[in-house]
C-alpha positions as CSV (number, residue, x, y, z in Angstrom):
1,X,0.0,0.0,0.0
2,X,2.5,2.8,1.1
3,X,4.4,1.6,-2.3
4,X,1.2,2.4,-3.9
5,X,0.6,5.8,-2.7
6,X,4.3,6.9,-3.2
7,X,4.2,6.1,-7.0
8,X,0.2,7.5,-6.5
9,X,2.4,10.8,-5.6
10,X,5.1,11.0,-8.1
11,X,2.8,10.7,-11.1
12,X,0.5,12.8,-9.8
13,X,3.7,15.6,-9.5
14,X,5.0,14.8,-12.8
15,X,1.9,15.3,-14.4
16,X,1.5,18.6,-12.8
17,X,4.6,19.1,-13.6
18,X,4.5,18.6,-17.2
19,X,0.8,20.5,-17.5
20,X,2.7,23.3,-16.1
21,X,5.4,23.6,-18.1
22,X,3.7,23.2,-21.3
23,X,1.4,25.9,-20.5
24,X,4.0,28.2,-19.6
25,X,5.9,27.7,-22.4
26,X,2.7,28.4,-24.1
27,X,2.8,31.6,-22.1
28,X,5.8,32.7,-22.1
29,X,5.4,35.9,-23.6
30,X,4.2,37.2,-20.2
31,X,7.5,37.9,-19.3
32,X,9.1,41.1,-20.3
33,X,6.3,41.8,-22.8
34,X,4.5,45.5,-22.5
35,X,1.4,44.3,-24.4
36,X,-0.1,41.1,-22.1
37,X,-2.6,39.1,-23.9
38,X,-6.0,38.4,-22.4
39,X,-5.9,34.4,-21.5
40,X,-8.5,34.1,-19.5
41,X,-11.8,35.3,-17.8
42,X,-11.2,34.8,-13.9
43,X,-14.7,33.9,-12.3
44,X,-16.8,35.2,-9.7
45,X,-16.1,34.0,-6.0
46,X,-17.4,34.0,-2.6
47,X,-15.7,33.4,0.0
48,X,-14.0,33.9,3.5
49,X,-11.6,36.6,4.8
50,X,-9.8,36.6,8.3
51,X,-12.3,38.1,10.0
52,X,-14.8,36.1,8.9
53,X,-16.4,38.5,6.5
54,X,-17.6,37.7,2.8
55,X,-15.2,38.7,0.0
56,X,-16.4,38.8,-3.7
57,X,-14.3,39.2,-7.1
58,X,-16.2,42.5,-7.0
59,X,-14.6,43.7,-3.7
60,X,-11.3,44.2,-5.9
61,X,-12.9,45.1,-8.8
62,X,-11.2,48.2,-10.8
63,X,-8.2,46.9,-9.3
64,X,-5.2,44.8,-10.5
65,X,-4.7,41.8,-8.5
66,X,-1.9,39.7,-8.0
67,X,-3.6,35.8,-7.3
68,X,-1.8,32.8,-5.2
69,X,-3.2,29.6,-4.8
70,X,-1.7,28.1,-0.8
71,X,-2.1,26.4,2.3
72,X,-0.5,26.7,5.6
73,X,0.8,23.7,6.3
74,X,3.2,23.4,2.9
75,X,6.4,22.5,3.8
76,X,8.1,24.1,0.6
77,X,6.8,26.3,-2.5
78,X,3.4,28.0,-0.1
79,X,6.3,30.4,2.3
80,X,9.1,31.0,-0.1
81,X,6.5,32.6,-1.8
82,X,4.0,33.7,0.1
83,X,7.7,35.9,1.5
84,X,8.3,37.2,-2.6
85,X,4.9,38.6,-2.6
86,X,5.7,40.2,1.1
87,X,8.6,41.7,-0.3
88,X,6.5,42.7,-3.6
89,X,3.3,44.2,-0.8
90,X,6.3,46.4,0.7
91,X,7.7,48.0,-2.6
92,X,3.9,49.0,-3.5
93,X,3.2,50.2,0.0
94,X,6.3,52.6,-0.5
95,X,5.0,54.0,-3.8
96,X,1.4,54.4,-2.0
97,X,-0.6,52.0,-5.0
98,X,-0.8,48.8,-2.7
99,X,-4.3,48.8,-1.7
100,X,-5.5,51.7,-3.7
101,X,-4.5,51.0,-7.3
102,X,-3.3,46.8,-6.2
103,X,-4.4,44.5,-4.0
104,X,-3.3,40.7,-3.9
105,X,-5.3,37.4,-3.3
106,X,-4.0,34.4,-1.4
107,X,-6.4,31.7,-1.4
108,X,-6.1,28.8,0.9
109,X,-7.5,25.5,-0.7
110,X,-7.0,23.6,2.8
111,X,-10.2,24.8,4.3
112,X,-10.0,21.8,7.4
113,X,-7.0,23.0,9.0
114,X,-6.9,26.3,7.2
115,X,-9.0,28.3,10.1
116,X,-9.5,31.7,10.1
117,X,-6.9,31.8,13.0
118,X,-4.0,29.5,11.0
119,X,-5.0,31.6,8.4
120,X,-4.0,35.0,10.1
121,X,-1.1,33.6,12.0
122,X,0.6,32.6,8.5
123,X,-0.3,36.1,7.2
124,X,0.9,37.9,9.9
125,X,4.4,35.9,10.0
126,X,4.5,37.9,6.3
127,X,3.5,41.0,7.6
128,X,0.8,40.9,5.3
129,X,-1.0,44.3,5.1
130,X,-5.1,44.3,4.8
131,X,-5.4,47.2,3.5
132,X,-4.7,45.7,0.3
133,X,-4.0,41.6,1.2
134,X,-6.9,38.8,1.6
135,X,-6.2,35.7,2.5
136,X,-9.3,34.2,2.0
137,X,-10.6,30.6,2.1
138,X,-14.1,28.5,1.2
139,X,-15.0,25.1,0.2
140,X,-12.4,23.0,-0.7
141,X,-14.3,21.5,-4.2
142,X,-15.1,25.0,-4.8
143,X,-12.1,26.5,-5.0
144,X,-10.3,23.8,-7.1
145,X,-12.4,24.1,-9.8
146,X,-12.1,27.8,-9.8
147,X,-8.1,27.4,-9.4
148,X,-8.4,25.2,-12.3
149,X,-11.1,27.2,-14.5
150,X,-9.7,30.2,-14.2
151,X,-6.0,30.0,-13.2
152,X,-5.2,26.9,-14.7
153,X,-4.0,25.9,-11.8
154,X,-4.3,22.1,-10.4
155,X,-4.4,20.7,-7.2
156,X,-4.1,17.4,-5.7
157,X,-4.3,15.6,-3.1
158,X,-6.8,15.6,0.2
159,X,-6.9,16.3,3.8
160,X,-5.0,13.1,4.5
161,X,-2.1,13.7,2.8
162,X,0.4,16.6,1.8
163,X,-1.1,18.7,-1.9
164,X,0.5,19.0,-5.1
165,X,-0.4,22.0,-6.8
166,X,1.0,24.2,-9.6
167,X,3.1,27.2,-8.0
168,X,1.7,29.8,-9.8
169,X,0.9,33.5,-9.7
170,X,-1.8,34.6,-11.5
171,X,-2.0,38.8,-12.6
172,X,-5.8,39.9,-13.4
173,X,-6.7,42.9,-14.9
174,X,-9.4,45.7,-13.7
175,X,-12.0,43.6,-15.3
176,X,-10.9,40.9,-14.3
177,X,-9.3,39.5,-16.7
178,X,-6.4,36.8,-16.7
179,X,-3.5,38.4,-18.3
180,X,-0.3,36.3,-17.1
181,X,0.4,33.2,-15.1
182,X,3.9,33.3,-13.5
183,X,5.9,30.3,-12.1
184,X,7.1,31.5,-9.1
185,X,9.9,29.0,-8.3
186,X,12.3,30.9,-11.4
187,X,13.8,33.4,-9.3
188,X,15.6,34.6,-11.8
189,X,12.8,36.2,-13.6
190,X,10.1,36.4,-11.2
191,X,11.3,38.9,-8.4
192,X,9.2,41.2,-6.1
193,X,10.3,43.8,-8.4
194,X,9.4,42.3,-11.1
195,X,5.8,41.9,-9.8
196,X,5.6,45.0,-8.5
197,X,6.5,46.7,-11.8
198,X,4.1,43.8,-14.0
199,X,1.4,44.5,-11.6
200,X,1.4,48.9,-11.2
201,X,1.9,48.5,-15.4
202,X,-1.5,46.7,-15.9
203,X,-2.9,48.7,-13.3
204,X,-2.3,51.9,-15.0
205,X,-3.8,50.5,-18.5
C-alpha cells in the first residue's frame, strides 16, 4: 500500500509538472512583454476573509490583483512565496498603490485545517498588510475548480495527505481579466520587483 501511494504521488507531481510547463511555455510571452494578452476570464467567487467576512471578485474590482493559490501547512513552494509577494506588498506600500491601485489574493484551498486563525497567524508571519492583502478561504471543491477554471491551476491531493499543486501567480486585470500566469519557483525572472512593476503596469492600462 505505502508503495502504492508513493508512486500514486510521483505521477500525480509529474503530471502537474508537465501540464505546467507546457502551459508556460505556451505563455511565455508574459515575461518582459508591455502588451499582455488576455488568457483568461477569472470567475466570480465568494468566500471567506480573516475576520470572517464575505469577500467577492467585486470587492477588488477596478483593481489589478496579484492571485496565489496556498495552504498553511506546505512545507516548501506556499512560504518561499508567500515571502516574494511580502517583499513585492512592501515596494507597493512605498510608492502608496498597494491597496489603492493593487491589492493581492491568497487563497487557501485547505479549508479543514486552514481556520480563520492558521490563516491570520501565517499572514501575519509575512506581515501581510489588509489594507490591500486577503487571504481568503471557502469550500475545498469549490475552489479547485475555480483554481483550475480560471487560473489553470491544479491541485491534488486531500486532507489526508500533503497537496501538489502548480506554484503559480496569476495577474488579473481591472476587469478581471487573466493576463499572465507566472511560475514563481524561477527566481531569476520572477522577483518582487518584477511583480511589482508587472502589476502597477497593468494597473495603469
Amino acid at each position: 500500500m505505502q508503495t502504492l501511494k508513493r508512486y500514486k504521488w510521483t505521477w500525480l507531481l509529474l503530471l502537474l509538472a508537465l501540464i505546467m510547463a507546457a502551459y508556460l511555455a505556451f505563455n511565455s510571452l508574459a515575461l518582459g512583454s508591455k502588451e499582455l494578452p488576455v488568457i483568461g476570464e477569472v470567475q466570480d467567487f465568494s468566500l471567506e476573509n480573516v475576520n470572517g467576512d464575505t469577500v467577492t471578485l467585486a470587492d477588488t474590482q477596478g483593481k489589478a490583483r496579484l492571485v496565489y493559490f496556498f495552504f498553511t501547512d506546505c512545507p516548501d513552494v506556499c512560504p518561499v512565496t508567500t515571502f516574494m509577494l511580502s517583499q513585492t506588498q512592501n515596494l507597493l506600500v512605498k510608492d502608496g498603490s498597494f491597496g489603492k491601485d493593487v491589492s493581492f489574493l491568497s487563497i487557501s484551498f485547505d479549508p479543514k485545517r486552514d481556520t480563520r486563525e492558521a490563516i491570520k497567524d501565517f499572514a501575519d508571519r509575512f506581515h501581510a498588510n489588509y489594507d490591500g492583502w486577503y487571504f481568503l478561504r471557502g469550500d475545498q471543491e469549490k475552489i479547485r475548480k475555480f483554481a483550475a477554471e480560471s487560473f489553470k491551476v491544479l491541485i491534488a491531493g486531500d486532507n489526508k495527505d500533503n497537496f501538489a499543486h502548480a506554484n503559480l501567480i496569476g495577474l488579473v486585470d481591472r476587469e478581471n481579466r487573466l493576463r499572465a500566469l507566472y511560475d514563481a519557483g524561477d527566481s531569476e525572472n520572477v522577483t518582487p520587483e518584477f511583480l511589482a512593476a508587472a502589476v502597477k503596469d497593468l494597473a495603469r492600462e
